[in-house]
C-alpha positions in Angstrom: -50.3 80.3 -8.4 -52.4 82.5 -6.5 -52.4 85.9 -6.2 -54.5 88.1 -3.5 -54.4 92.1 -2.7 -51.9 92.5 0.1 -52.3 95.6 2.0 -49.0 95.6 3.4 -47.4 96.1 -0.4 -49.4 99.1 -0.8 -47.9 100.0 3.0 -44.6 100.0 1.3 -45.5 102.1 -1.7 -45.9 104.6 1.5 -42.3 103.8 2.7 -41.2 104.8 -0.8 -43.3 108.0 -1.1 -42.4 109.4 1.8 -38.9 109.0 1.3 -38.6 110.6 -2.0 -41.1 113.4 -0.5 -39.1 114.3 1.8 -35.7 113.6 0.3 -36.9 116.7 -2.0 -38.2 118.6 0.8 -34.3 118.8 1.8 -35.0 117.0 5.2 -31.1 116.0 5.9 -32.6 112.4 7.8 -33.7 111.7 4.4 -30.4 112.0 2.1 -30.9 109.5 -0.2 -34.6 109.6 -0.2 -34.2 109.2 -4.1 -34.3 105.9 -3.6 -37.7 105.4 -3.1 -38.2 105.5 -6.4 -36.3 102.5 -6.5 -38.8 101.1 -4.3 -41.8 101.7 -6.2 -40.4 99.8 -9.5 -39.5 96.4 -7.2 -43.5 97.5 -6.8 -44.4 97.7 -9.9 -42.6 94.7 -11.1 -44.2 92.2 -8.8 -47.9 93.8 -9.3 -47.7 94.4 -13.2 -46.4 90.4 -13.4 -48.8 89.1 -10.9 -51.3 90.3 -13.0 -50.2 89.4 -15.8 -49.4 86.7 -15.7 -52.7 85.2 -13.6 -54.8 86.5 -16.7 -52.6 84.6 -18.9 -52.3 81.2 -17.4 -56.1 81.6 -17.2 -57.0 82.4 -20.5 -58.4 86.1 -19.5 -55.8 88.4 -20.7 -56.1 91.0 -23.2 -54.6 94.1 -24.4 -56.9 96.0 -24.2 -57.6 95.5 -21.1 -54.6 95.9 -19.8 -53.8 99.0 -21.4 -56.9 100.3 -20.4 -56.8 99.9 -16.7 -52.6 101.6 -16.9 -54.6 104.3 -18.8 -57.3 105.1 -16.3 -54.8 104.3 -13.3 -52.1 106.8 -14.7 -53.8 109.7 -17.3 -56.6 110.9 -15.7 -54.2 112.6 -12.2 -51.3 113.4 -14.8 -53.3 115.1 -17.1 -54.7 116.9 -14.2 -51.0 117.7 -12.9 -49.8 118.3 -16.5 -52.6 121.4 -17.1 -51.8 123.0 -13.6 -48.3 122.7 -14.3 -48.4 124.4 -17.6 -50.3 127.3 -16.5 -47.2 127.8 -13.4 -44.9 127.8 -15.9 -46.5 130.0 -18.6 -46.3 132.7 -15.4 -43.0 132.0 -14.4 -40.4 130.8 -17.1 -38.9 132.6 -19.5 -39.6 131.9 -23.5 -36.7 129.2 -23.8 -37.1 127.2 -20.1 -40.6 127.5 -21.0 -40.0 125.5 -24.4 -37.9 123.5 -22.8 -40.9 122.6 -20.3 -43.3 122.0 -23.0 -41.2 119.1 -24.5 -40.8 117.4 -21.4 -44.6 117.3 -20.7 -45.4 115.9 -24.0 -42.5 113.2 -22.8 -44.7 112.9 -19.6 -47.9 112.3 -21.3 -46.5 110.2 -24.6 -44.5 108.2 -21.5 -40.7 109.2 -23.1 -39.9 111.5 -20.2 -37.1 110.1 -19.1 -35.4 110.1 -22.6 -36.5 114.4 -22.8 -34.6 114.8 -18.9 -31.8 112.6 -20.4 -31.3 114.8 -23.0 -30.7 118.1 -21.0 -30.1 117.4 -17.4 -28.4 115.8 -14.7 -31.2 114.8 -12.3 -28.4 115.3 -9.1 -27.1 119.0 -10.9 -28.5 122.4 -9.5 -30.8 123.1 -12.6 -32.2 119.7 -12.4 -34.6 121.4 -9.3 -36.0 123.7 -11.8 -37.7 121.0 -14.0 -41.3 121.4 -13.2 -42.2 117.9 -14.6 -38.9 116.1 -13.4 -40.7 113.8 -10.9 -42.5 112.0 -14.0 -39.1 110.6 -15.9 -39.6 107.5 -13.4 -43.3 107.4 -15.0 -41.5 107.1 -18.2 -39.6 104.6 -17.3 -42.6 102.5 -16.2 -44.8 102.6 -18.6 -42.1 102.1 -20.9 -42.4 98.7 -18.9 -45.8 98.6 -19.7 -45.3 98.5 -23.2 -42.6 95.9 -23.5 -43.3 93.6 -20.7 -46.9 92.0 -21.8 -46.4 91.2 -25.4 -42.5 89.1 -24.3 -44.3 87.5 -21.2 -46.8 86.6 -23.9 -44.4 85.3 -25.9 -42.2 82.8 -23.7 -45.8 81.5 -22.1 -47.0 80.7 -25.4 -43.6 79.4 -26.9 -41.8 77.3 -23.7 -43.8 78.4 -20.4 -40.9 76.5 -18.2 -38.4 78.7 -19.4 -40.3 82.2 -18.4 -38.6 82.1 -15.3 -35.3 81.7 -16.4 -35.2 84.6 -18.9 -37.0 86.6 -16.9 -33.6 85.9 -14.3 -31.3 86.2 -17.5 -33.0 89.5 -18.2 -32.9 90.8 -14.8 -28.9 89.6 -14.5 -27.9 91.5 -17.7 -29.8 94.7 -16.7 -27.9 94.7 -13.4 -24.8 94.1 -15.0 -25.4 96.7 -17.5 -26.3 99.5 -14.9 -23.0 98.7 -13.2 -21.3 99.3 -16.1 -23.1 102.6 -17.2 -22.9 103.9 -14.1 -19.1 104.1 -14.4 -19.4 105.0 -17.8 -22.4 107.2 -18.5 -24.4 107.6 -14.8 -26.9 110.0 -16.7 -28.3 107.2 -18.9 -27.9 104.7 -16.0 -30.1 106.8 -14.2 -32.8 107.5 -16.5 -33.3 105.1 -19.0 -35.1 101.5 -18.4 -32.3 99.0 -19.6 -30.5 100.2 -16.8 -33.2 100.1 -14.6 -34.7 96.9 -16.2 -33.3 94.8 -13.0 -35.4 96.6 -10.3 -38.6 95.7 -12.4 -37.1 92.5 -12.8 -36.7 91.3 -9.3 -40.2 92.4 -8.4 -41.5 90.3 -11.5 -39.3 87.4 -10.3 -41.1 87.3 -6.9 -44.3 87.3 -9.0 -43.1 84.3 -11.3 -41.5 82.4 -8.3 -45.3 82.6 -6.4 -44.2 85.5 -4.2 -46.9 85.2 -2.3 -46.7 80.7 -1.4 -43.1 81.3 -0.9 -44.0 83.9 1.9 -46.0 81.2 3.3 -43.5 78.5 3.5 -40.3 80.5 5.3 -41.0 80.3 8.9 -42.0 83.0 10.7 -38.9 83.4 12.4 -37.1 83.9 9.0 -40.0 86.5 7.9 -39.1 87.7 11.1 -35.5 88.5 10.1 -36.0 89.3 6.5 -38.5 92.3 7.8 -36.0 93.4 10.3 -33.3 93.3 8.0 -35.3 95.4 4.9 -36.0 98.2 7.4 -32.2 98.1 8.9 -31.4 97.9 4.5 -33.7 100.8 4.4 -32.3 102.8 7.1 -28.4 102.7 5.9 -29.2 103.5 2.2 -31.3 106.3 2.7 -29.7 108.1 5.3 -26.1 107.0 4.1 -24.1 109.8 3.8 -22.5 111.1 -0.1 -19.9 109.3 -1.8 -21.2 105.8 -1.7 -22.0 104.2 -5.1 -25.1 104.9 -6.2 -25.2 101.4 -7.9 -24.8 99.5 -4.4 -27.5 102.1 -2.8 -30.1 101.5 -5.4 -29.3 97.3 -4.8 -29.9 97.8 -1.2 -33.2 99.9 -1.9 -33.9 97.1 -4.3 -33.1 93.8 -1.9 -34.8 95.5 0.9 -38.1 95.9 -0.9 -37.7 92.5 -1.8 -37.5 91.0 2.0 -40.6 92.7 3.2 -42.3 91.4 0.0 -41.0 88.0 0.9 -41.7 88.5 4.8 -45.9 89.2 4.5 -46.2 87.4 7.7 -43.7 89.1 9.9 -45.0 92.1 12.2 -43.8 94.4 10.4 -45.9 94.0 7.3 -48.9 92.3 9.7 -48.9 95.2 12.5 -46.8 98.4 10.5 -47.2 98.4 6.3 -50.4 96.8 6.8 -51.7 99.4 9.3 -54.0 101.9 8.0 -52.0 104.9 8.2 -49.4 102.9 6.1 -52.2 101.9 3.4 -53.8 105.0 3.4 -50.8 106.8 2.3 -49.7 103.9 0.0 -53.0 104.6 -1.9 -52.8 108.0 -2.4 -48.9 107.4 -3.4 -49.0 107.9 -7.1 -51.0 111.6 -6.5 -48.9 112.9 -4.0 -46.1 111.7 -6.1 -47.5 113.7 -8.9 -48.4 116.8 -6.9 -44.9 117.0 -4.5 -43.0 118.5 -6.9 -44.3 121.1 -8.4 -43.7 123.6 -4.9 -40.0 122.7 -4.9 -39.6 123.3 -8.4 -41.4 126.7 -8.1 -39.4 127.7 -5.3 -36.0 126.6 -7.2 -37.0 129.1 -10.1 -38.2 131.8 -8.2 -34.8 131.6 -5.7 -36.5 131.1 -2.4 -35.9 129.3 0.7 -39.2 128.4 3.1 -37.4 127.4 6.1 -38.4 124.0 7.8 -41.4 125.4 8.8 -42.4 126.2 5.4 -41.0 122.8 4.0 -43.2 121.3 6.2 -46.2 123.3 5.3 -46.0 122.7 1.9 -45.2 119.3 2.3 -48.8 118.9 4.1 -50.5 121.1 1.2 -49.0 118.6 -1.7 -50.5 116.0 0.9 -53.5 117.5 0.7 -53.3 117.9 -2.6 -52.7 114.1 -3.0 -55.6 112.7 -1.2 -57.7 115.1 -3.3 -56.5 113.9 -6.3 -56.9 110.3 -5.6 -60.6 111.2 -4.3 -61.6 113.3 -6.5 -59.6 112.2 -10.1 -57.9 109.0 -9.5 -60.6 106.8 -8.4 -63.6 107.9 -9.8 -61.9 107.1 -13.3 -60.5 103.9 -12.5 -63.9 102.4 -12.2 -64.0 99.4 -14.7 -65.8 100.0 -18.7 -67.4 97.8 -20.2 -65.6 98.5 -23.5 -62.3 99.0 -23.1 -61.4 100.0 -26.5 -63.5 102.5 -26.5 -61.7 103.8 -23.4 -58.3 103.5 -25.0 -59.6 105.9 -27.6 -61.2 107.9 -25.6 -57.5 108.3 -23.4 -55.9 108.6 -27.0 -58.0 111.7 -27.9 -57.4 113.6 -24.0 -54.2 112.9 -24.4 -54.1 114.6 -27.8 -55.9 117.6 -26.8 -54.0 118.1 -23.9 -50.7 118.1 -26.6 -52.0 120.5 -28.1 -51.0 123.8 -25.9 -47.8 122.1 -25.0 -47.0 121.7 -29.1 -47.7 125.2 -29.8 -44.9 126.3 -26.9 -42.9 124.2 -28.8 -43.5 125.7 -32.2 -43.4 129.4 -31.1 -40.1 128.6 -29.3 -41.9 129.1 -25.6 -44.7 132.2 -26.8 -41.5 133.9 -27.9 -42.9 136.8 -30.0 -45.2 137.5 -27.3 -42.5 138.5 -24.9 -41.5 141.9 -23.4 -38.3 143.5 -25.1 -36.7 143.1 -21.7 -37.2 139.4 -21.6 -36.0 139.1 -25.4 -32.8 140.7 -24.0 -32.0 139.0 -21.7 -32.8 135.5 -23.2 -30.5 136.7 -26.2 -28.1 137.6 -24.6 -28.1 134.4 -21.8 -28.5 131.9 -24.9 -25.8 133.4 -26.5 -23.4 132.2 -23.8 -24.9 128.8 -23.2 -24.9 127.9 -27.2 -21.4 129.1 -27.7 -20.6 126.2 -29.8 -16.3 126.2 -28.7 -17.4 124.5 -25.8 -16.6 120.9 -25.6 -18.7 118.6 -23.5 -18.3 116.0 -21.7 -17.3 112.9 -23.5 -15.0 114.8 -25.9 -11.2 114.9 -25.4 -10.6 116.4 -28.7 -11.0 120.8 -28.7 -13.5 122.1 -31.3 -11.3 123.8 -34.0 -14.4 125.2 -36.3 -14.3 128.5 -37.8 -16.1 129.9 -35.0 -13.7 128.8 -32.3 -10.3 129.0 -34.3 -9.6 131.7 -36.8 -8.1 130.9 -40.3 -6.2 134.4 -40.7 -2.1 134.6 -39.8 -2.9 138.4 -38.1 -1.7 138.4 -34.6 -4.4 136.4 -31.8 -5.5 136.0 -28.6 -6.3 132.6 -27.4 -8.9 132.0 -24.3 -8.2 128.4 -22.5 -9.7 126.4 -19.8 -13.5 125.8 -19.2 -16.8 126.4 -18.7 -16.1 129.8 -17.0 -13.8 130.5 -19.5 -16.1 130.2 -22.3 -18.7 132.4 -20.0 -16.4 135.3 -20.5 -15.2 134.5 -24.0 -17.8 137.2 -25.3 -15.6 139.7 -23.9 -12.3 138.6 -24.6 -13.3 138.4 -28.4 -15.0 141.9 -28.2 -11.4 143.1 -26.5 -9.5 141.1 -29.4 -11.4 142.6 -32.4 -11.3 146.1 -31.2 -7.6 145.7 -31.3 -7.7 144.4 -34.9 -6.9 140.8 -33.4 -7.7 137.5 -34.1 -9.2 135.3 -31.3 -9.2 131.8 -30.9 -11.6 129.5 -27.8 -10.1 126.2 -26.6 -12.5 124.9 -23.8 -14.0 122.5 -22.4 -16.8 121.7 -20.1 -15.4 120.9 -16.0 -12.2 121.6 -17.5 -9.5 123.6 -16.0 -6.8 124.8 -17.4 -4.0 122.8 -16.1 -1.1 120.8 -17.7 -0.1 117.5 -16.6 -2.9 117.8 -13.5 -6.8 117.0 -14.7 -9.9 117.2 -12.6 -11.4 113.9 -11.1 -15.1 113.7 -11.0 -16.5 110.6 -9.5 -20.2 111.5 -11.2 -18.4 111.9 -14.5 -15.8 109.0 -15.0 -13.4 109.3 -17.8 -13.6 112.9 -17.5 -10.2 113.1 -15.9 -8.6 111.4 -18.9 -10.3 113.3 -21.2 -9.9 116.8 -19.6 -5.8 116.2 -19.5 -6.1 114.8 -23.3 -7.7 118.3 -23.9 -5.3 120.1 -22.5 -2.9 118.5 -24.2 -3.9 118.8 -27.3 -5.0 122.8 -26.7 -1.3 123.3 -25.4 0.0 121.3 -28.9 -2.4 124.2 -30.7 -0.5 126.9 -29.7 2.6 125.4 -30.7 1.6 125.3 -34.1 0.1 128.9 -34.0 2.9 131.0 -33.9 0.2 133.9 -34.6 -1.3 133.3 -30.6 0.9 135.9 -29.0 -1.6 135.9 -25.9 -3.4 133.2 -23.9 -5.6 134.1 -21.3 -6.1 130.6 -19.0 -9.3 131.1 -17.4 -11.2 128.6 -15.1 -13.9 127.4 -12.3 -10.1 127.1 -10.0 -12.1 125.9 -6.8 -14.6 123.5 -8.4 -13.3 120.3 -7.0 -12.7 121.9 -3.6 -16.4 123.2 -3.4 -17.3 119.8 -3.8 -14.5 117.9 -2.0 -17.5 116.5 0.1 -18.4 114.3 -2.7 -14.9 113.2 -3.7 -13.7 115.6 -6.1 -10.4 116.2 -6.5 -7.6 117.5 -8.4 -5.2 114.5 -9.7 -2.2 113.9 -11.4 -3.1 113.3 -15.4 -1.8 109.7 -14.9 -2.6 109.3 -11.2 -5.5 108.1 -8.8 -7.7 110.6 -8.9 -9.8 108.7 -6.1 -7.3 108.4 -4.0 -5.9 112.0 -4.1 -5.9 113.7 -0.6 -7.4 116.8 0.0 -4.0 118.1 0.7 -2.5 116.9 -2.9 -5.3 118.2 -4.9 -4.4 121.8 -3.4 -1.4 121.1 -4.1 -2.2 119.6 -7.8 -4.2 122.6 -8.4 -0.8 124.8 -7.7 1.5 122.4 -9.8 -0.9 121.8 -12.9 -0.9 126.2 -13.2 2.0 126.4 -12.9 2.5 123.5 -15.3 0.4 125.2 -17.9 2.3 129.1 -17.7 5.5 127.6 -18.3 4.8 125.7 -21.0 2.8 128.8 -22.8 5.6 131.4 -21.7 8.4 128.7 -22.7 6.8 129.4 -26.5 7.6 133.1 -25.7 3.5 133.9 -25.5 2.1 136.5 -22.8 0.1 134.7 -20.4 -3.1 136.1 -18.5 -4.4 134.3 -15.6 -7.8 134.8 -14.7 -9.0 134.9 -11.3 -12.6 133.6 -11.1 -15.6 135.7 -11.7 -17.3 136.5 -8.1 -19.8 133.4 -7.6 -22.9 133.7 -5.3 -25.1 131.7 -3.1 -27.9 132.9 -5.2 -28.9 133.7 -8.5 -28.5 136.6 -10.0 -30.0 136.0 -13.2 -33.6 134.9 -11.0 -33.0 137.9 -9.0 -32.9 140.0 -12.5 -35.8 138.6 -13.8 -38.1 139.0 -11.1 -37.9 142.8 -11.5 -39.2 142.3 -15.3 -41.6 139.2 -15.2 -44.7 140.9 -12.8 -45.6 137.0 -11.8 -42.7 136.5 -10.5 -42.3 139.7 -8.3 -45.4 138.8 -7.1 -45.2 135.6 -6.2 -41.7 136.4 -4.5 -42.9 139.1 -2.4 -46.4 137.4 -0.9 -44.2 134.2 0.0 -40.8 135.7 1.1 -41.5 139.7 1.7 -37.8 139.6 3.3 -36.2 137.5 0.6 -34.2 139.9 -1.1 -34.1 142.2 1.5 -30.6 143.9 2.3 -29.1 141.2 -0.5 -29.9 143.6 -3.5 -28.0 146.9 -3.4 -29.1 148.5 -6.5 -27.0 146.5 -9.3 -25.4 144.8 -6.7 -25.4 142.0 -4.5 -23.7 142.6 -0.8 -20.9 140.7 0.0 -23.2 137.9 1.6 -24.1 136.8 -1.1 -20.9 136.0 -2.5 -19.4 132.5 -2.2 -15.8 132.7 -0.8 -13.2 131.6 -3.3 -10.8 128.5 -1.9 -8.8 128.5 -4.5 -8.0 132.1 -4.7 -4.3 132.2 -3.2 -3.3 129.3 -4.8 -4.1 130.7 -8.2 -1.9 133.7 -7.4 0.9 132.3 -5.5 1.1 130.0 -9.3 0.3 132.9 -11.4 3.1 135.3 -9.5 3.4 138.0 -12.2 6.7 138.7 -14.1 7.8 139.5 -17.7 5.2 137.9 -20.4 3.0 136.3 -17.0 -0.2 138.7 -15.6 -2.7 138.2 -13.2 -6.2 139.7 -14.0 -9.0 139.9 -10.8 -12.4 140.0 -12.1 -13.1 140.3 -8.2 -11.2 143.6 -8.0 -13.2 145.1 -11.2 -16.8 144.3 -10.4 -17.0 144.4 -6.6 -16.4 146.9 -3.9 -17.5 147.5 -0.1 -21.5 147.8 -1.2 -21.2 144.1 -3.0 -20.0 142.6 -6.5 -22.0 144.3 -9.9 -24.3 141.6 -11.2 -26.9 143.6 -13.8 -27.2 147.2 -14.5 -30.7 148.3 -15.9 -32.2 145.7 -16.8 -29.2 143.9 -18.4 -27.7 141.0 -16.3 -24.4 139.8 -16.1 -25.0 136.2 -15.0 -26.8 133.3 -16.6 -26.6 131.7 -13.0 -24.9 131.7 -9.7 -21.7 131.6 -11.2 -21.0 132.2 -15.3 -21.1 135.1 -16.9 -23.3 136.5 -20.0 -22.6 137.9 -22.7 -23.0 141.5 -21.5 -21.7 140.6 -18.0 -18.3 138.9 -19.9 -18.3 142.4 -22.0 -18.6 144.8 -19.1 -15.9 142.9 -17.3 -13.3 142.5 -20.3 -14.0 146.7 -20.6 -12.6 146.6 -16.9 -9.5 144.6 -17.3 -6.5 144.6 -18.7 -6.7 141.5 -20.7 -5.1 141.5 -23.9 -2.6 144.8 -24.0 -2.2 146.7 -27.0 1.3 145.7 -27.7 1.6 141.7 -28.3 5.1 140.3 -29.1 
């Protein structure tokens, strides 16, 4: 088997930057632009193998040398990135996200990335754009491959070298089949971790192992021909496919795509386009720019701001810069070849060590906490309390959490809080409410959860949820038939989730229905049925039900807003690159009515929750906002942890405004 450098493979490494480039950049032509990621592990696969296994059949392999060249191919840049990165977020982040930052760049330079993102974010969610470092989970996931691949080829060449190729294909097989499962079952770890992404590396190792390269060679041009055309057509469907197709089937036709044009190295399109120099020049400097893309996007993400196209496009040429620096100027000079390669892994060992060191001590002082301003302790107190409430169920359960914290153990009358993550956002306040007036309280919630009976909430990014979420409420509604003490239950949830993202095909469903094929007609009316549903069955047990509106929700942030005006980085940064940003937004404490996302669900919430004897409706709307725009801080205490939950002192200021739980309970 032979093996040559094929300049048209590293003209597809550009295909695969530029897509996930601008895929982040927000550029709509470019929606799935993710996928170029799957585009660089076909890559990876067929390069890594190639190499290999040519060292192998030839006698010349070694470990070390191996190791060493992944070292001085990957460290040197993302050392580089990791320092830059650290110092950003030491200016910008806040003593928790900045903890949280420090463990996933120890997971970028130990190579476990993926497994720190897996543990604390969706890589599709909102806060997933604030992970300075999140570009490097599909470094993880790599080098992971790295570590596992040499030592098994190794193996099966030394034990039976026929049947490489077929375990190799038996590997690859069960990896696909695996990631089609988890991505119905558990899409996060499909995502992220490598034996769900083992069959991408895989193909590209089985054109390696197959002779990638003589098999090229032997199809006739005409077939090259039509395998090229039909990779970019592959190409051209997956990543500008619009949402709601599988993400599975997109990441196979990423996959097979990258596979024809490695298969098709005669056709034009490799000879005349990937092999081009503008191709090859960009595939080169892939891996920096890949390293050096992110960290603007993130930035602007934290700090709230929106460049516009033309800035997008600015600061998509300044990472580019930044790129072709970094290869220049880091990249290659280390990747010139030692002469003692264990002294180079050593060497590597030790950088990497030293450049732990910072990040550890973040760690260990929980993100410089002690060194914070009063302010910032504040309001991280007071934000962490609501996000660690601990009577939130997450996804996965079905069961409520009935621990002293969430259900109380005394026969005095109580007031119960029910439904989901908004709920628990407010549940500071509702408790505050409930002990005042010498009352018990008791939290039944659960994450994406409304509080509906009967009805559940389909979430095709979350499957099983539905199932679970109606078992919840089952079970919460079996609760307060055992607690004769609940004499009030306030039902409070996110009522217009699944028609915010209806787009994507969320929907409200029957609890033993279709949830993907609920129109968007019946999950209005679903929504209407399941409240309804739920206040019978609560007022049936002769309880006082409180509906809760939602609180007001806003296109931006008004926790980032708050912080900017007591983290001086941040103001600073905000004002040189978006004077205007806040501009006309901020009314004192509040934000104008611009700013506030308009509620779908609203009238259908109160046409269900029509009041009568034992059945009120609350407004949070009604309490915190007026002509100027809806309260979201006062001082320096803010009411919002994000866009759309409360905190602590934002669920205590409203509860002080309503009338949730009356004086007299029957």
């Amino acid at each position: 088997m032979q093996f040559s450098y094929r300049r048209d493979v590293d003209g597809l490494r550009a295909i695969a930057i530029v897509s996930v480039v601008l895929f982040h950049y927000g550029i709509s032509l470019f929606a799935n632009g993710f996928l170029g990621v799957d585009i660089f592990f076909v890559i990876s696969g067929y390069l890594i193998t190639s190499i290999i296994y040519r060292e192998m059949i030839r006698g010349e392999f070694t470990y070390a040398k191996f190791y060493s060249r992944r070292f001085r191919r990957i460290l040197p840049a993302l050392i580089a990135a990791v320092a830059v990165t650290t110092i950003v977020a030491w200016s910008l982040l806040p003593p928790y996200d900045l903890k949280r930052y420090a463990i996933t760049a120890i997971g970028a330079l130990s190579g476990l990335s993926n497994f720190a993102f897996f543990s604390f974010v969706d890589y599709f969610s909102p806060k997933a754009d604030r992970q300075l470092l999140l570009m490097t989970w599909s470094l993880g996931v790599e080098e992971q491959f790295y570590i596992l691949f040499p030592p098994a080829m190794a193996f099966l060449i030394g034990w039976r070298k026929k049947m490489l190729l077929p375990i190799v294909t038996g590997i690859t097989s069960a990896s696909l089949l695996l990631a089609i499962a988890a991505n119905h079952y558990r899409p996060e770890a499909a995502f992220y971790l490598i034996p769900f992404r083992a069959w991408e590396l895989g193909v590209g190792a089985l054109l390696a192992l197959a002779g990638a390269n003589g098999i090229g060679r032997l199809l006739s041009r005409r077939v090259q021909e039509a395998l090229a055309a039909g990779a970019i057509l592959l190409f051209a469907l997956a990543i500008g496919i619009g949402s709601g197709f599988p993400i599975i089937a997109l990441n196979a036709m990423a996959v097979i795509g990258a596979a024809m044009l490695i298969l098709s190295q005669d056709s034009s399109v490799n000879r005349h386009i990937l092999s081009s120099r503008l191709f090859v020049g960009v595939g080169l400097i892939s891996y920096s720019w890949y390293l050096w893309h992110w960290l603007p996007v993130a930035v602007m993400h934290v700090l709230e701001i929106d460049l516009g196209i033309t800035g997008r496009i600015v600061a998509i040429l300044c990472t580019l810069v930044a790129g072709i620096l970094s290869y220049y100027v880091i990249e290659t000079p280390f990747r010139r070849a030692p002469s003692d390669h264990r002294r180079v892994l050593r060497r590597y060992a030790v950088a990497v060590g030293i450049a732990a060191v910072p990040l550890a001590i973040l760690v260990a002082t929980k993100g410089l906490h002690p060194l914070a301003s009063p302010q910032i302790k504040a309001v991280e107190a007071d934000t962490l309390g609501a996000l660690k409430n601990p009577c939130l169920a997450k996804y996965g359960e079905q069961d409520p959490r009935l621990g002293a914290a969430c259900m109380s153990d005394t026969n005095k009358p109580a007031v119960a809080l029910i439904g989901d993550s908004h709920a628990n956002a407010i549940a500071a306040g509702i408790r505050s409410i409930a002990e005042k007036r010498g009352l018990a309280f008791d939290q039944l919630t659960k994450s994406s959860c409304p509080a509906l009976l009967d009805y559940t909430r389909y979430m095709p990014n979350h499957p099983g949820h539905d199932r679970e979420c109606a078992h919840f409420m089952r079970a919460a509604v079996s609760i307060l038939r055992d607690h004769p003490e609940i004499r009030t239950v306030v039902l409070a949830s996110y009522w217009a989730a699944s028609f915010d993202e209806e787009a994507d095909g969320f929907r409200y469903a029957p609890a033993q229905g279709d949830g993907a094929g609920t129109t968007l007609a019946q999950s209005r009316q679903n929504l209407a049925n399941g409240l309804k549903e739920m206040i019978t069955a609560i007022h049936d047990m002769g309880r006082e039900v409180v509906v809760l509106q939602d609180v007001p929700r806003f296109k931006v942030d008004p926790s980032t807003i708050g912080l900017a005006d007591i983290m001086p980085v941040r103001e600073v940064i905000t004002r040189l690159i978006a004077p205007e940003r806040h501009k006309g937004l901020v009314r004192g404490h509040r934000l104008a009515p611009a700013t506030v996302v308009p509620d779908s669900a609203r009238r259908i919430v109160q046409a269900a929750a029509t009041p009568r004897d034992g059945v009120r409706l609350a407004d949070p709307v009604a309490s915190l906002c007026n002509e100027e725009g809806c309260l979201f801080r006062t001082g320096t205490t803010i009411f919002y942890t994000d866009s759309q939950h409360l905190s602590n002192s934002g669920a205590r200021e409203l509860a002080s405004r309503l009338p949730l739980v009356t004086r007299e309970v029957r």
